[in-house]
C-alpha positions, 0 to 999 in steps of 0.5 A: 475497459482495458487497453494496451499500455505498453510492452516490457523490455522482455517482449511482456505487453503491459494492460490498463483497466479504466474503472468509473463510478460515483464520479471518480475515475480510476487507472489499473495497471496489470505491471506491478497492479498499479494505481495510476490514476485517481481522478476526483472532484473538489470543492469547485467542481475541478477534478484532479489526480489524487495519486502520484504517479507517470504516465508512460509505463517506462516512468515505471521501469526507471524509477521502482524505488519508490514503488509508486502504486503498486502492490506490495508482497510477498511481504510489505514493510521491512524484516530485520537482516533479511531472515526469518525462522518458520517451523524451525527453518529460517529463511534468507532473504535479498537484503535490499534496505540498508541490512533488511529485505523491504517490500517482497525483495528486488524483485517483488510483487511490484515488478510483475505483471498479473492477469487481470479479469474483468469483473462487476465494476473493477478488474481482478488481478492474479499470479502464482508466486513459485515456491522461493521467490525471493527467498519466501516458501511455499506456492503463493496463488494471490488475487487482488480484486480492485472495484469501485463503489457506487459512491465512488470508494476504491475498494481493494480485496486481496485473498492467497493461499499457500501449499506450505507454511509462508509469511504474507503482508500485502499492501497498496503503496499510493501516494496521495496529494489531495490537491492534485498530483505535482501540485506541490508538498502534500505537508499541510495536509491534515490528518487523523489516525485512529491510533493511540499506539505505534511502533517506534523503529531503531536506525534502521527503521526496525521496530523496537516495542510498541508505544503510546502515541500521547505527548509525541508528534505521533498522535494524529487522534486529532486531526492536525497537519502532517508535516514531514519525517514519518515512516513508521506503522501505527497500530491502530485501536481496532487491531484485525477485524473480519469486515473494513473499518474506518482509520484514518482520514486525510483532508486537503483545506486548500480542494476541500477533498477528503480522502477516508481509509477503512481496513480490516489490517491491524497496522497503518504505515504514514509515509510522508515521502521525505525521500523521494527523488528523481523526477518526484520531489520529497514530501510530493505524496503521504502512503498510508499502507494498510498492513500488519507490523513490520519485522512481524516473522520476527516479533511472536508478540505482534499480530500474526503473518504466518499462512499454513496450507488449508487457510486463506489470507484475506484482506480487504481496505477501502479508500473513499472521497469526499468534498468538504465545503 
């Protein structure tokens, strides 16, 4: 079911789909594919919204830094100085993160709106990024397909081609709070990752190699409270894989609810929200973006982002909720 939303300052109307299934409630926006909304039950029965996120589409408009729910592209994450070299060409980019393009640029994947199409259960998102949008070649034709299961798991499908040699990391950036948005800091949160690597970063949160996680705040390989100061990819132990994998899993002690994360992407970024702002206050959510590593065009040795005419880049993640007694 879709209804009006709102209208961009432009004139552009601003669509919202309302997907129910399995007991959980989800909210689509066709501005920046976002995820408003995602109501689920706790232990005691109360339902809650587990993302943050506003309620008028002008929250939205004021406040993109933190790119609430939204999809993430042509490139999620960082690449270093904002340039890349394919094919022998490089490529420059709008440097929108201290010296690094962040997140598809100033004007990426999260402020346009997509055509949605309703399909079995869910809602289909696409657009057509024109060759040098934010500085990326090649013709990029994206869908992103959001459906909910019959137990009620979010499951977010992404496919794009190219008609010439381009780089793609794309991603969904909710934040969670398992007890409820605007509950307070999400920190005692309890969280495992399936990671015994990650990426360390330099100052400006580029990574630097890969390292194991034993003996350092980063192995989550046990289930243990989050805490603050994190913003950085784990590389996760099943690298890519054709079909979604469990990951990660983020638990609430307080609810009870349970939030499990399944991807076929090699790479999990933990963001703990340190520096939200505005009307959100720090640490309010924890993002876990499924993705490939950042600063990947630059990096041969890690997992390859490079998407050639002929092939199709696909994707698929899936957040599932539970209760736990």
């Amino acid at each position: 079911m879709s209804e009006h939303f709102g209208t961009l300052p432009d004139g552009t109307p601003v669509h919202r789909w309302t997907l129910e299934r399995g007991g959980v409630r989800v909210r689509i926006l066709s501005y920046g594919g976002i995820v408003q909304s995602v109501e689920v039950p706790g232990r005691g029965g109360d339902t809650a919204n587990v993302v943050l996120g506003f309620e008028e589409l002008t929250g939205y408009l004021e406040n993109p830094g933190p790119y609430l729910g939204a999809l993430i592209g042509r490139y999620a994450n960082r690449i270093a100085g904002g340039r890349f070299e394919l094919d022998g060409l490089t490529y420059a980019l709008p440097v929108n993160n201290g010296p690094n393009a962040l997140h598809g640029g100033e004007h990426g994947f999260d402020r346009r709106v997509w055509e949605g199409t309703p399909v079995a259960n869910g809602v289909r998102l696409s657009r057509v990024s024109p060759h040098g949008e934010e500085g990326f070649p090649g013709r990029l034709a994206v869908t992103v397909t959001y459906t909910l299961d019959a137990d009620g798991a979010l499951r977010i499908g992404y496919e794009a081609v190219t008609d010439a040699p381009t780089v793609v990391n794309l991603t969904n950036h909710s934040y969670f709070n398992l007890a409820g948005a605007g509950s307070g800091p999400a920190g005692g949160h309890e969280l495992r990752i399936a990671a015994a690597r990650y990426t360390p970063v330099d100052e400006d949160l580029i990574p630097t190699g890969v390292a194991e996680v034993a003996g350092t705040r980063f192995d989550f390989r046990k289930a243990r409270e989050t805490g603050s100061g994190y913003d950085h990819n784990f590389v996760l132990d099943k690298g890519v894989t054709a079909a979604a994998e469990e990951v990660a899993e983020l638990y609430d002690p307080g609810s009870g609810r349970v939030l499990t994360v399944a991807t076929t992407e090699p790479g999990l970024q933990l963001y703990t929200a340190d520096h939200l702002g505005g009307p959100l206050s720090p640490g309010a959510g924890i993002a876990l973006e499924t993705q490939h590593f950042p600063d990947s065009p630059n990096r041969p040795e890690f997992p390859g982002t490079v998407l050639r005419p002929g092939e199709v880049f696909r994707s698929e993640t899936v957040y599932g909720f539970s209760v736990r007694g």
